[in-house]
PQR file with spaces between the fields and no chain letter, atoms N, CA, C, O and H, PARSE charges and radii, in Angstrom:
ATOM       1  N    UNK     1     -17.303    4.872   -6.325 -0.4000 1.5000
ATOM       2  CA   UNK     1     -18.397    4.045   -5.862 -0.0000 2.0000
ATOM       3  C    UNK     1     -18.144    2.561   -6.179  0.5500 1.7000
ATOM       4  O    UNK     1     -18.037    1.691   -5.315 -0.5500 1.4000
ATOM       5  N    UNK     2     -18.061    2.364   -7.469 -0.4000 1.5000
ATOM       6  CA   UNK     2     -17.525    0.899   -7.857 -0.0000 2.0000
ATOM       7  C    UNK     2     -16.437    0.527   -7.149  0.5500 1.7000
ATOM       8  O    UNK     2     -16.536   -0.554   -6.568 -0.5500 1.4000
ATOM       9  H    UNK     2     -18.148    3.070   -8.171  0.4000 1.0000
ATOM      10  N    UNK     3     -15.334    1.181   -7.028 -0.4000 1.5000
ATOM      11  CA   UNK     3     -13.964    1.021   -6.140 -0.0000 2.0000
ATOM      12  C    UNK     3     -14.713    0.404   -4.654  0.5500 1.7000
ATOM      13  O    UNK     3     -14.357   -0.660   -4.148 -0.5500 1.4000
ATOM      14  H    UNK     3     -15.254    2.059   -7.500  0.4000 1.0000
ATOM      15  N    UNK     4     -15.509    1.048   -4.236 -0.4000 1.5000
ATOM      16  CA   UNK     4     -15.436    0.368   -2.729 -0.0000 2.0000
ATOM      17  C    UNK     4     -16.284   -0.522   -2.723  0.5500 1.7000
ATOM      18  O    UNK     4     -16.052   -1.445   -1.942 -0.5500 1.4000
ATOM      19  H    UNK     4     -15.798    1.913   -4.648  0.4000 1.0000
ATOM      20  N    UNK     5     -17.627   -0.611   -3.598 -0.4000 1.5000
ATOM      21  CA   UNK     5     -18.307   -2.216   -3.524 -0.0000 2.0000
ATOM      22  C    UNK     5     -17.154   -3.098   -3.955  0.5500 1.7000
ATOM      23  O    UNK     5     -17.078   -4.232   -3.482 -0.5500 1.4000
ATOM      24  H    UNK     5     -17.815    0.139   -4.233  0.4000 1.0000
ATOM      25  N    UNK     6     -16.186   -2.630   -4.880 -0.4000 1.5000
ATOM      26  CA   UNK     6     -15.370   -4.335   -5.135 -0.0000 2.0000
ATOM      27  C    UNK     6     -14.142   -4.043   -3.755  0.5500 1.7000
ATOM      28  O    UNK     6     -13.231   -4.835   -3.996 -0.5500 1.4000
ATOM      29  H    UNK     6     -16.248   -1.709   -5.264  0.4000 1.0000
ATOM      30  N    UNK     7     -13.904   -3.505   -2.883 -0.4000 1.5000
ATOM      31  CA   UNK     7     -13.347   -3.414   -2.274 -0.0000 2.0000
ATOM      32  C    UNK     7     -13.878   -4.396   -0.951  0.5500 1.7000
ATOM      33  O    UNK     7     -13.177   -4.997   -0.137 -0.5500 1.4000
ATOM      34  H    UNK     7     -14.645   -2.862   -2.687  0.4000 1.0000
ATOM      35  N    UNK     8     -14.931   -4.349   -1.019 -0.4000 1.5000
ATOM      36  CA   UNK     8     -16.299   -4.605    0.375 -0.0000 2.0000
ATOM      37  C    UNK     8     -15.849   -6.053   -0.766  0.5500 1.7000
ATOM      38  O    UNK     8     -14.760   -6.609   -0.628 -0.5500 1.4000
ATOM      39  H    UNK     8     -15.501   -3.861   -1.680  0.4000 1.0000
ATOM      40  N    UNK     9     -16.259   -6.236   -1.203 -0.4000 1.5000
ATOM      41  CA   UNK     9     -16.266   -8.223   -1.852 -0.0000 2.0000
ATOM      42  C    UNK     9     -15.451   -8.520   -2.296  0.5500 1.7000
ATOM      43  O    UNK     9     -15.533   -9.729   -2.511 -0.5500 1.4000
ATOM      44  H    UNK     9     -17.144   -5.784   -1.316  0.4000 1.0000
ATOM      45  N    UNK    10     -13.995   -7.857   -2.841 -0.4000 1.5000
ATOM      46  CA   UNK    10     -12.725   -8.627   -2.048 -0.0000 2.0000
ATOM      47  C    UNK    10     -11.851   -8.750   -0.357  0.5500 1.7000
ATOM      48  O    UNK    10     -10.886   -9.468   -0.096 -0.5500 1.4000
ATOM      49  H    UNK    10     -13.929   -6.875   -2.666  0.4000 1.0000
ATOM      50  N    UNK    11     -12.555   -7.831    0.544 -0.4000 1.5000
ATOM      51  CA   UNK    11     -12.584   -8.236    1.525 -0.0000 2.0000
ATOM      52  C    UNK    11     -13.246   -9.632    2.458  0.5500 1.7000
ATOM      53  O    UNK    11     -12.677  -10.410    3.224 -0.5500 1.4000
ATOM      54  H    UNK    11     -13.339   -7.247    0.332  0.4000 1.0000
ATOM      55  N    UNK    12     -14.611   -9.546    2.033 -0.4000 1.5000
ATOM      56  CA   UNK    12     -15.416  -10.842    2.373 -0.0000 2.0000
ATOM      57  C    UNK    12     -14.967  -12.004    1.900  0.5500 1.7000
ATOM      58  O    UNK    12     -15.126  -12.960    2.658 -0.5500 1.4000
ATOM      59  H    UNK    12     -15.073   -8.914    1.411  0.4000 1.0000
ATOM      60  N    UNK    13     -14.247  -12.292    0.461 -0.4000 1.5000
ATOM      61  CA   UNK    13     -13.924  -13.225   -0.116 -0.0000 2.0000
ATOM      62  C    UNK    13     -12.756  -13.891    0.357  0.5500 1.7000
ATOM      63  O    UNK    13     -12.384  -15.058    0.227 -0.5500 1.4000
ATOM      64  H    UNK    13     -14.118  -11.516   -0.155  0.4000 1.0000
ATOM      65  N    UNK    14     -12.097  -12.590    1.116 -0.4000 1.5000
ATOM      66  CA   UNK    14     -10.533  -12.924    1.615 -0.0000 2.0000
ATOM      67  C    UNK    14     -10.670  -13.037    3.362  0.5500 1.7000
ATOM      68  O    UNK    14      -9.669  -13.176    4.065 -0.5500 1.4000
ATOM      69  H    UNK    14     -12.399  -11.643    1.221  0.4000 1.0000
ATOM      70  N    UNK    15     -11.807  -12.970    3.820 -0.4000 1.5000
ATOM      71  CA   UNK    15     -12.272  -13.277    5.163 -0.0000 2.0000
ATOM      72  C    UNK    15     -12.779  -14.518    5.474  0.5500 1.7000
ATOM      73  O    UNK    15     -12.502  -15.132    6.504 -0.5500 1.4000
ATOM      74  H    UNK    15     -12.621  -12.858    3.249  0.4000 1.0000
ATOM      75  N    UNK    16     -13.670  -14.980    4.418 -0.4000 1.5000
ATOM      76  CA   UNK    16     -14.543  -16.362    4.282 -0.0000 2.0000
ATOM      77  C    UNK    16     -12.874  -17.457    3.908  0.5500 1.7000
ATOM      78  O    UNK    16     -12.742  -18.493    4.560 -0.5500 1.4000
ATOM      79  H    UNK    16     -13.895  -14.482    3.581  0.4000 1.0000
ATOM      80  N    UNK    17     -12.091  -17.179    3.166 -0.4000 1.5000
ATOM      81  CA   UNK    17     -11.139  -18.132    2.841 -0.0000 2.0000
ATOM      82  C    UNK    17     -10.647  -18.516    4.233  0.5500 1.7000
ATOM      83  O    UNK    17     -10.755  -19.594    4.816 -0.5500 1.4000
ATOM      84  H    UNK    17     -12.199  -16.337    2.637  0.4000 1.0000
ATOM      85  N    UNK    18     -10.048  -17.307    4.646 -0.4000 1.5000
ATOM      86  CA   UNK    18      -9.640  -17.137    6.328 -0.0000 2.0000
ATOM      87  C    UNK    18     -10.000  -18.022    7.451  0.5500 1.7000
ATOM      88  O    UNK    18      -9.453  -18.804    8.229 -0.5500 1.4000
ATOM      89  H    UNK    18      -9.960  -16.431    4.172  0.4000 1.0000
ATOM      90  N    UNK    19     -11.248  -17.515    7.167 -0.4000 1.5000
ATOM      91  CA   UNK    19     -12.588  -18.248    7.946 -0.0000 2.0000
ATOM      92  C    UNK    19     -12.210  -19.933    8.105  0.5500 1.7000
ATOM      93  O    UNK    19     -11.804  -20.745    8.938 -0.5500 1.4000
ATOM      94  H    UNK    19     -11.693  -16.880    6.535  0.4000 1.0000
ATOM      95  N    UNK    20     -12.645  -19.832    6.699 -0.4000 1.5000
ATOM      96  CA   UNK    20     -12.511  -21.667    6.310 -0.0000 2.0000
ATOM      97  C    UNK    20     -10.746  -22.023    6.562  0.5500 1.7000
ATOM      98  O    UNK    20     -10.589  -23.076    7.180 -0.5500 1.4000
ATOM      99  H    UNK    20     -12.975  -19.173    6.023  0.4000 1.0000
ATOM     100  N    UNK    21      -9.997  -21.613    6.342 -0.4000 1.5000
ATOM     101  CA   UNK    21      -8.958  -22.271    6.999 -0.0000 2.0000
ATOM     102  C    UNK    21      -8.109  -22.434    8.370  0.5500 1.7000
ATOM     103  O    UNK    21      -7.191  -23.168    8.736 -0.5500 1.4000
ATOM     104  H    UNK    21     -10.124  -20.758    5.839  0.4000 1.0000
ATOM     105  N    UNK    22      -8.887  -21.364    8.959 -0.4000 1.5000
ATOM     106  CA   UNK    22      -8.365  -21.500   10.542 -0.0000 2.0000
ATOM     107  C    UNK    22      -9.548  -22.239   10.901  0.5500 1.7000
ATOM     108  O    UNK    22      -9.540  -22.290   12.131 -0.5500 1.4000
ATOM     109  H    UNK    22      -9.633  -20.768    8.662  0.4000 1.0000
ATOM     110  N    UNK    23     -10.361  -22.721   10.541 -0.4000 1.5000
ATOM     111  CA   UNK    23     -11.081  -23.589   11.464 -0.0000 2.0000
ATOM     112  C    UNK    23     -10.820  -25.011   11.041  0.5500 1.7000
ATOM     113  O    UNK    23     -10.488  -25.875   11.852 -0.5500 1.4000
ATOM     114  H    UNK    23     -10.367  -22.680    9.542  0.4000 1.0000
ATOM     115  N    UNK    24     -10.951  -25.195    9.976 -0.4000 1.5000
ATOM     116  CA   UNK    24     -10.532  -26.899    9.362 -0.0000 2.0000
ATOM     117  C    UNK    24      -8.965  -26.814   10.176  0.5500 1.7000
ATOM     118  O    UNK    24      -8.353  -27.882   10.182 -0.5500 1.4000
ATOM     119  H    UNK    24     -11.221  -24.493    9.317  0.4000 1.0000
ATOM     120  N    UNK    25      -8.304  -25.663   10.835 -0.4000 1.5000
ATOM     121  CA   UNK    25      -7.024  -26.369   11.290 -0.0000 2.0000
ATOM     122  C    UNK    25      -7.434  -26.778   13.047  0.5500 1.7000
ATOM     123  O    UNK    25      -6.961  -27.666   13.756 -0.5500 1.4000
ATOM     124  H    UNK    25      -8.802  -24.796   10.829  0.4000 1.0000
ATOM     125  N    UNK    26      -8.736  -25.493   13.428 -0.4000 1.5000
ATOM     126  CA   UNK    26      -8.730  -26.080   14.674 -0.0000 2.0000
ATOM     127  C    UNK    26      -9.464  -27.331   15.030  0.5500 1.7000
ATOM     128  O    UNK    26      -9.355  -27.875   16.128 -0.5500 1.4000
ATOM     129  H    UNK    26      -9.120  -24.772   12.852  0.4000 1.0000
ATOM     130  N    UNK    27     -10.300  -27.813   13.951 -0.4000 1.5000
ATOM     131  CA   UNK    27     -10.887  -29.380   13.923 -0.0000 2.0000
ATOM     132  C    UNK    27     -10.192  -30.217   13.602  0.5500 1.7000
ATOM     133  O    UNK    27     -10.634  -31.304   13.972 -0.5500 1.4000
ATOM     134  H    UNK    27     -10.389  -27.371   13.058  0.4000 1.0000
ATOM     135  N    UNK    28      -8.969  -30.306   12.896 -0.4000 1.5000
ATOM     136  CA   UNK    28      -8.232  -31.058   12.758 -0.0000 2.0000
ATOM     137  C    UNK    28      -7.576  -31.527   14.003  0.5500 1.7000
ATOM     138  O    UNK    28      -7.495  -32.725   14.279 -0.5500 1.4000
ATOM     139  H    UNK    28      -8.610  -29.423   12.595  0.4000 1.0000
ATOM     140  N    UNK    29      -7.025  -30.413   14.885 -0.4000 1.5000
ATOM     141  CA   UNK    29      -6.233  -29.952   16.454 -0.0000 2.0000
ATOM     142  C    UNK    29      -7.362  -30.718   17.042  0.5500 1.7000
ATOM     143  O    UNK    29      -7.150  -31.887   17.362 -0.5500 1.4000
ATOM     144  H    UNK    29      -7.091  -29.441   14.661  0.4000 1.0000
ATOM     145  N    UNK    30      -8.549  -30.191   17.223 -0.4000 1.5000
ATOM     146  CA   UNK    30      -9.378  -31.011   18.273 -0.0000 2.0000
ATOM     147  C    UNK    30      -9.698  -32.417   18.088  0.5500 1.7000
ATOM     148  O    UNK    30      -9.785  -33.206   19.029 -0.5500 1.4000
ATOM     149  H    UNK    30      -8.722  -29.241   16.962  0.4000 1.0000
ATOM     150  N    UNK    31      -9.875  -32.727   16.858 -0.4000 1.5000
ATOM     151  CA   UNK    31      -9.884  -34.631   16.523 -0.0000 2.0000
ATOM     152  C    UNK    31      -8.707  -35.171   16.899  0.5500 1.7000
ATOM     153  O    UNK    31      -8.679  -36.270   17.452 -0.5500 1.4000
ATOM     154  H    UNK    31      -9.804  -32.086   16.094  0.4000 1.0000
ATOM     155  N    UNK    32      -7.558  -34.440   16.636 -0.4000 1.5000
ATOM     156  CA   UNK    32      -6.828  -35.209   17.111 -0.0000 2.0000
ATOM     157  C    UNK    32      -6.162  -35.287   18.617  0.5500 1.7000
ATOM     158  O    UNK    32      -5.502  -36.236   19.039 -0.5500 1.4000
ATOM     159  H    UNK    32      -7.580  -33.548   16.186  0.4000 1.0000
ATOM     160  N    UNK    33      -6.437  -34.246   19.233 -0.4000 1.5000
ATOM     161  CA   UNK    33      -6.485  -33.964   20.705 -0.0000 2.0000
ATOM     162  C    UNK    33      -7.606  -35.226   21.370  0.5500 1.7000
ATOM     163  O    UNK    33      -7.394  -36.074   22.237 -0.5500 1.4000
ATOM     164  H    UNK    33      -6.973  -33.475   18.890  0.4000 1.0000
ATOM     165  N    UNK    34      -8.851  -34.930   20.556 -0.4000 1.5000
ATOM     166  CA   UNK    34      -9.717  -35.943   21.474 -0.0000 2.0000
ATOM     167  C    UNK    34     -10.632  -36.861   20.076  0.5500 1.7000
ATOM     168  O    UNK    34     -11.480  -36.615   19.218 -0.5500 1.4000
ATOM     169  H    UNK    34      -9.023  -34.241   19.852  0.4000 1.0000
ATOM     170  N    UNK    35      -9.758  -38.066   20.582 -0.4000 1.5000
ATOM     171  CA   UNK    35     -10.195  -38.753   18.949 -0.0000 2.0000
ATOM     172  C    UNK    35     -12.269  -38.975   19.187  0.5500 1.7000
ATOM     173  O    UNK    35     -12.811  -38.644   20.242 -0.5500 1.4000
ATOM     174  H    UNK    35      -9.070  -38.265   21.280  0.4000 1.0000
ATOM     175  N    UNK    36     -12.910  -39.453   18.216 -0.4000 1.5000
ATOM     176  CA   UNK    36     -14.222  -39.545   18.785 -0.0000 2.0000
ATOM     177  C    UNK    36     -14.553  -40.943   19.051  0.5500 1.7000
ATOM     178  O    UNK    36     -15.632  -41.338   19.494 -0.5500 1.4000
ATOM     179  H    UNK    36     -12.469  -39.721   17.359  0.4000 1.0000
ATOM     180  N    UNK    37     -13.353  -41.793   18.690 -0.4000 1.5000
ATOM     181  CA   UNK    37     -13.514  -43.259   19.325 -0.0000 2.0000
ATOM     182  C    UNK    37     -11.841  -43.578   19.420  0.5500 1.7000
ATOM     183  O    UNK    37     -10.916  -43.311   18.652 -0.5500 1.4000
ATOM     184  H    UNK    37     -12.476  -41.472   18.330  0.4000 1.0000
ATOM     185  N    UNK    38     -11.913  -44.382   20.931 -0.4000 1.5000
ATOM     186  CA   UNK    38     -10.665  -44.971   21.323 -0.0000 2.0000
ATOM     187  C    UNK    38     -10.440  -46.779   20.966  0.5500 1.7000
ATOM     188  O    UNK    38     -11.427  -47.378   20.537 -0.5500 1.4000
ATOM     189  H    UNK    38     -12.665  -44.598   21.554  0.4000 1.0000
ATOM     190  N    UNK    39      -9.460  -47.356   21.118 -0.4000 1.5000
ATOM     191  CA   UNK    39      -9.103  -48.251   21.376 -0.0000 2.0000
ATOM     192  C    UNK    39      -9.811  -49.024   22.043  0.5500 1.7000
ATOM     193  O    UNK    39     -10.222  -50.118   21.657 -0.5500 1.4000
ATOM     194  H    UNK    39      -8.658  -46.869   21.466  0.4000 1.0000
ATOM     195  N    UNK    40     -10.059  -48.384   23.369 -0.4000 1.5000
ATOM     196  CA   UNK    40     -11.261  -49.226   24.927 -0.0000 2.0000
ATOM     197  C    UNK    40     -12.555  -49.237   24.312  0.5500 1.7000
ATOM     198  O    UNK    40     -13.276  -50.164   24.679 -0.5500 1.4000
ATOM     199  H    UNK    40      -9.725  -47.495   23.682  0.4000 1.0000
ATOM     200  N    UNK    41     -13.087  -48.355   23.376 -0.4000 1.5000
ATOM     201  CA   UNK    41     -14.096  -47.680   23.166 -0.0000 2.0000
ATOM     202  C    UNK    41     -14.704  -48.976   22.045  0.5500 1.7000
ATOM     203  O    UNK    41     -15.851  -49.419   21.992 -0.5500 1.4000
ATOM     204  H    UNK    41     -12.501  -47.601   23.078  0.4000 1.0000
ATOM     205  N    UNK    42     -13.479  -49.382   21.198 -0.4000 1.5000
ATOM     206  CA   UNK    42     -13.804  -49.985   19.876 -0.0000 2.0000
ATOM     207  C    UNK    42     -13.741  -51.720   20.254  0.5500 1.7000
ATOM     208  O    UNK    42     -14.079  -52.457   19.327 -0.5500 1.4000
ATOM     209  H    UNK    42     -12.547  -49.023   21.241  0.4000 1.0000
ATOM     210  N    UNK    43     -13.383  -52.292   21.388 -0.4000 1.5000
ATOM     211  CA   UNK    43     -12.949  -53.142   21.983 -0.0000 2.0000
ATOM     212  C    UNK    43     -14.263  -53.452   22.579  0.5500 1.7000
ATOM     213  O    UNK    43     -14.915  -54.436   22.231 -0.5500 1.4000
ATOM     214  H    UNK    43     -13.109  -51.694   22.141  0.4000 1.0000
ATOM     215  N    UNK    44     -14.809  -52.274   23.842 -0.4000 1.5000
ATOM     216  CA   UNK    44     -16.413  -52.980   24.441 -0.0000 2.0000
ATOM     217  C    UNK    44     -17.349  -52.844   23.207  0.5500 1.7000
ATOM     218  O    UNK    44     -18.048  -53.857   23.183 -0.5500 1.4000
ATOM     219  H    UNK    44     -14.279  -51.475   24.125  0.4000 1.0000
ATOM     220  N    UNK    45     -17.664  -52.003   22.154 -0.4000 1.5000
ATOM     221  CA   UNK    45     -18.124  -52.033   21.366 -0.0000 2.0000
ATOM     222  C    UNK    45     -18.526  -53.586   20.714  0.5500 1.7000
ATOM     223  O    UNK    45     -19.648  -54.084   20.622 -0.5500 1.4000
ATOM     224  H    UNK    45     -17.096  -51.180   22.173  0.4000 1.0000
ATOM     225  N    UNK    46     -17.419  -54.066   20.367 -0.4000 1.5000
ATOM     226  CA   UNK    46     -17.001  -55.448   19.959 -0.0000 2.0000
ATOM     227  C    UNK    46     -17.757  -56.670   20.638  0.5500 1.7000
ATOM     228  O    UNK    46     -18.450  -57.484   20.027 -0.5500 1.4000
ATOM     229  H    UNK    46     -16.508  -53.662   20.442  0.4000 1.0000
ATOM     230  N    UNK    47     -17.436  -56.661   22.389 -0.4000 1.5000
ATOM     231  CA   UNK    47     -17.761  -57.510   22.711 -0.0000 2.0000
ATOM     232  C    UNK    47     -18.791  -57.500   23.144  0.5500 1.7000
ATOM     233  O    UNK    47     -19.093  -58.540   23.730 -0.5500 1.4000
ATOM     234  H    UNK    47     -16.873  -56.000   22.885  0.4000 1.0000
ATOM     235  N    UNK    48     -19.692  -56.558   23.113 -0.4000 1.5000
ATOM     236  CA   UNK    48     -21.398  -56.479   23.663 -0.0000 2.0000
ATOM     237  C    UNK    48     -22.027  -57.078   21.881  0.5500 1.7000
ATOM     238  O    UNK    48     -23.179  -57.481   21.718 -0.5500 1.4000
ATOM     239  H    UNK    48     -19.447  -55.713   22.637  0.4000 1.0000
ATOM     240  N    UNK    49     -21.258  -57.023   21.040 -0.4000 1.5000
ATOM     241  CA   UNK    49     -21.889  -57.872   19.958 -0.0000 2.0000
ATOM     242  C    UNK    49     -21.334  -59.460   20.141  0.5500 1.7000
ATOM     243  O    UNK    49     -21.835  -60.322   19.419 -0.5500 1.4000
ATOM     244  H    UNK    49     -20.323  -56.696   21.172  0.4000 1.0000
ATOM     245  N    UNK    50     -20.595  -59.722   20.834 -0.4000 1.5000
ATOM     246  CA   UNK    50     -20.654  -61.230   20.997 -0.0000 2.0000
ATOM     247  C    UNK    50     -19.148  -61.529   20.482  0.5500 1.7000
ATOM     248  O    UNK    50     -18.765  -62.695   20.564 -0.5500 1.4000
ATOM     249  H    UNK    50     -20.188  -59.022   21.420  0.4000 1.0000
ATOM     250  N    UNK    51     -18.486  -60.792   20.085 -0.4000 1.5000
ATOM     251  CA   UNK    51     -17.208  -60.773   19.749 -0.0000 2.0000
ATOM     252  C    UNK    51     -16.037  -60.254   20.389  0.5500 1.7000
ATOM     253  O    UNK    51     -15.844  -59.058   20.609 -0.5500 1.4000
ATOM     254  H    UNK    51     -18.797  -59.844   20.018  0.4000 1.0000
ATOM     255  N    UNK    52     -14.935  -61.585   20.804 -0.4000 1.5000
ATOM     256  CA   UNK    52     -13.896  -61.036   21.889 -0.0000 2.0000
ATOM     257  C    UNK    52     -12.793  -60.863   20.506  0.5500 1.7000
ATOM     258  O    UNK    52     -12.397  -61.780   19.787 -0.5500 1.4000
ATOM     259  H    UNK    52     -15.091  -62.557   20.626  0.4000 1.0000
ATOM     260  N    UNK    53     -12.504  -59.623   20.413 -0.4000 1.5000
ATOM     261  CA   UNK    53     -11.426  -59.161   19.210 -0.0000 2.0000
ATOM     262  C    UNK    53     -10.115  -59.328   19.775  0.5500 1.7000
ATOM     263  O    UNK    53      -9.880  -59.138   20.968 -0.5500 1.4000
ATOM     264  H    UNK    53     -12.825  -58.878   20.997  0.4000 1.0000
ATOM     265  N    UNK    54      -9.393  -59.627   19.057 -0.4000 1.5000
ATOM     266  CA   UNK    54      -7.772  -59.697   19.329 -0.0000 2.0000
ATOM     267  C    UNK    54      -7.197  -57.735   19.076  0.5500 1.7000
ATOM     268  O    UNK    54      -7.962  -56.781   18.937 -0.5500 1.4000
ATOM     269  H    UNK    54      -9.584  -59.781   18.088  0.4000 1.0000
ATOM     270  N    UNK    55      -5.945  -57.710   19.092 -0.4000 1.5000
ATOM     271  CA   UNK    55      -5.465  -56.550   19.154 -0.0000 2.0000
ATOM     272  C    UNK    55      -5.047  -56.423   17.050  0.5500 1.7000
ATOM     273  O    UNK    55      -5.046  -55.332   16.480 -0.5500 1.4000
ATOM     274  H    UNK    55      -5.324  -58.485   19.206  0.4000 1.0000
ATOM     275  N    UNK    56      -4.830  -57.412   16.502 -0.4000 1.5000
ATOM     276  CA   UNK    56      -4.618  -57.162   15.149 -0.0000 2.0000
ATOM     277  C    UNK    56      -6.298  -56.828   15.045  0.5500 1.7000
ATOM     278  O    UNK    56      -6.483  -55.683   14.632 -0.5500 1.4000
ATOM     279  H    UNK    56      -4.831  -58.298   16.965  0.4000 1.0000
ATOM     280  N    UNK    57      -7.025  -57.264   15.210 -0.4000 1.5000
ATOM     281  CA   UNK    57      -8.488  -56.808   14.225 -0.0000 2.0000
ATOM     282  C    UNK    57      -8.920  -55.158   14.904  0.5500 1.7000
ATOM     283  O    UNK    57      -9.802  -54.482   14.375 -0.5500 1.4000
ATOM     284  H    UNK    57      -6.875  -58.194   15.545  0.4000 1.0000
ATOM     285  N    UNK    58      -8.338  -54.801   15.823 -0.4000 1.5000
ATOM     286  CA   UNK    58      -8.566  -53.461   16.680 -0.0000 2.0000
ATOM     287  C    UNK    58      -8.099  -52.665   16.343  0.5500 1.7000
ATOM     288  O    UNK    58      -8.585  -51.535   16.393 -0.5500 1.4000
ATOM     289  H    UNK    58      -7.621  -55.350   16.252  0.4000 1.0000
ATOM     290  N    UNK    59      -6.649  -53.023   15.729 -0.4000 1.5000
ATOM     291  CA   UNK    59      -5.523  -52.109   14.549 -0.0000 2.0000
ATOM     292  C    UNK    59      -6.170  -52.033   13.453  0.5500 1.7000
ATOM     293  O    UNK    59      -5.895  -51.048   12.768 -0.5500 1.4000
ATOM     294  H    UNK    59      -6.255  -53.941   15.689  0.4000 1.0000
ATOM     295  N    UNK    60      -7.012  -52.807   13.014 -0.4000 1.5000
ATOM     296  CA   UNK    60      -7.240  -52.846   11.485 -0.0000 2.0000
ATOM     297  C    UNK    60      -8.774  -51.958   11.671  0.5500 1.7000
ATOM     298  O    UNK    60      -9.019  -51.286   10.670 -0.5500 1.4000
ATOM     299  H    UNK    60      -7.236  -53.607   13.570  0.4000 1.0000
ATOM     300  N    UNK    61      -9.300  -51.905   12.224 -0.4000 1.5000
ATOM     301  CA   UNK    61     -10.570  -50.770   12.801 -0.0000 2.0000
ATOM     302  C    UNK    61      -9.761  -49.715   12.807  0.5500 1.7000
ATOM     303  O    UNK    61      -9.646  -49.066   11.767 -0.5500 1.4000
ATOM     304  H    UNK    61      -9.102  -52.451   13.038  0.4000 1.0000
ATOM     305  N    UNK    62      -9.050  -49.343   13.974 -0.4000 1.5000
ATOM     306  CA   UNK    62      -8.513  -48.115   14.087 -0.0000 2.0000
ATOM     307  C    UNK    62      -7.693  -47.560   12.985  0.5500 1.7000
ATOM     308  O    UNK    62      -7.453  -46.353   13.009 -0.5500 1.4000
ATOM     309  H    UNK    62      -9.143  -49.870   14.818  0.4000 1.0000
ATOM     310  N    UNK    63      -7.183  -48.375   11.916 -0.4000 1.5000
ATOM     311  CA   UNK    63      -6.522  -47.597   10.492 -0.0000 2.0000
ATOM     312  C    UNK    63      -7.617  -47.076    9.533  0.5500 1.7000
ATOM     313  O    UNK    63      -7.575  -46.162    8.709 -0.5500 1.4000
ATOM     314  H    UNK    63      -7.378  -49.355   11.896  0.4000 1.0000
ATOM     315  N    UNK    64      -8.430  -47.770    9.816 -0.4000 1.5000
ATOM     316  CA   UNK    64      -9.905  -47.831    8.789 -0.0000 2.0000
ATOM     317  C    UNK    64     -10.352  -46.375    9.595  0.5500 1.7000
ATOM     318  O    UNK    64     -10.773  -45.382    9.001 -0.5500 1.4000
ATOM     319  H    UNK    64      -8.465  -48.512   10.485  0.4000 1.0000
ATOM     320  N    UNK    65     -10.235  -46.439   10.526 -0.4000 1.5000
ATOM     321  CA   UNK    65     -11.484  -45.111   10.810 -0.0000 2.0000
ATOM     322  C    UNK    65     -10.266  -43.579   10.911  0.5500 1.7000
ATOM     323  O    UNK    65     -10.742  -42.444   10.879 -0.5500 1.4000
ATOM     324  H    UNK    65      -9.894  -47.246   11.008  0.4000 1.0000
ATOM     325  N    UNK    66      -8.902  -43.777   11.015 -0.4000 1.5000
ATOM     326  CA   UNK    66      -8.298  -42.827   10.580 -0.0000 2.0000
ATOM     327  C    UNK    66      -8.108  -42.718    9.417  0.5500 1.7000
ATOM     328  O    UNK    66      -7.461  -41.720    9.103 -0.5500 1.4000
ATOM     329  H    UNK    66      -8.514  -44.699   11.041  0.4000 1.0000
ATOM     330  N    UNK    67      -8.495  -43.515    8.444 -0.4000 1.5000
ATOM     331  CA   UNK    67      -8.081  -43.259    6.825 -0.0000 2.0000
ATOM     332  C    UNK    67      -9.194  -42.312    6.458  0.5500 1.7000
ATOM     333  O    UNK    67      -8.967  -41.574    5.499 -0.5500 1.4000
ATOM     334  H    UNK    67      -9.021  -44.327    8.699  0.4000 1.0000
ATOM     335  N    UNK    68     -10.322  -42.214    7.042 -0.4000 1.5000
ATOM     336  CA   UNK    68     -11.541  -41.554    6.628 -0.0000 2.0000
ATOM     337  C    UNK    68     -11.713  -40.280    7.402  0.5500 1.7000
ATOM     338  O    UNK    68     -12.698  -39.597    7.123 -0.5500 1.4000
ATOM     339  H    UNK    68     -10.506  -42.814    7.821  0.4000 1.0000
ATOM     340  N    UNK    69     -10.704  -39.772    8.547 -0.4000 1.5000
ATOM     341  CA   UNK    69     -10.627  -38.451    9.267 -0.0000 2.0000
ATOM     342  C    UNK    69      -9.675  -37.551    8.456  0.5500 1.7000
ATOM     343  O    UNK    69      -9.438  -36.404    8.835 -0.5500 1.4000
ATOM     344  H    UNK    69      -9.904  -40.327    8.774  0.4000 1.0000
C-alpha cells in the first residue's frame, strides 16, 4: 500500500519537473521565433513621443529588453 502511494508521488513529481521544462523550452522557441517588440515597433514607439531616435539608441533599447528575456 505504502509502495504505490510513494510510487503515485514520485511519478507526479517526475511529471511536474517534465512539465516545467518542456514548456520554459517551448517559450523560450516562441519568444524567440516571434520577439514581443521589434526594431519598427521600438522606433514608432519613439517618435509618437516626440523623439526621432538614431539607430545606436535603438541598439541600446533592444540589448536592454533582451537582457531581461
Amino acid at each position: 500500500m505504502w509502495h504505490d502511494i510513494l510510487m503515485v508521488v514520485i511519478g507526479l513529481i517526475i511529471g511536474l519537473i517534465i512539465g516545467v521544462v518542456v514548456a520554459r523550452k517551448l517559450m523560450k522557441k516562441y519568444l524567440k521565433e516571434n520577439p514581443p517588440i521589434t526594431e519598427e515597433m521600438l522606433k514608432g514607439l519613439m517618435m509618437q513621443m516626440g523623439r526621432k531616435p538614431n539607430q545606436k539608441q535603438i541598439n541600446q533599447m533592444m540589448k536592454a529588453m533582451q537582457k531581461y528575456q
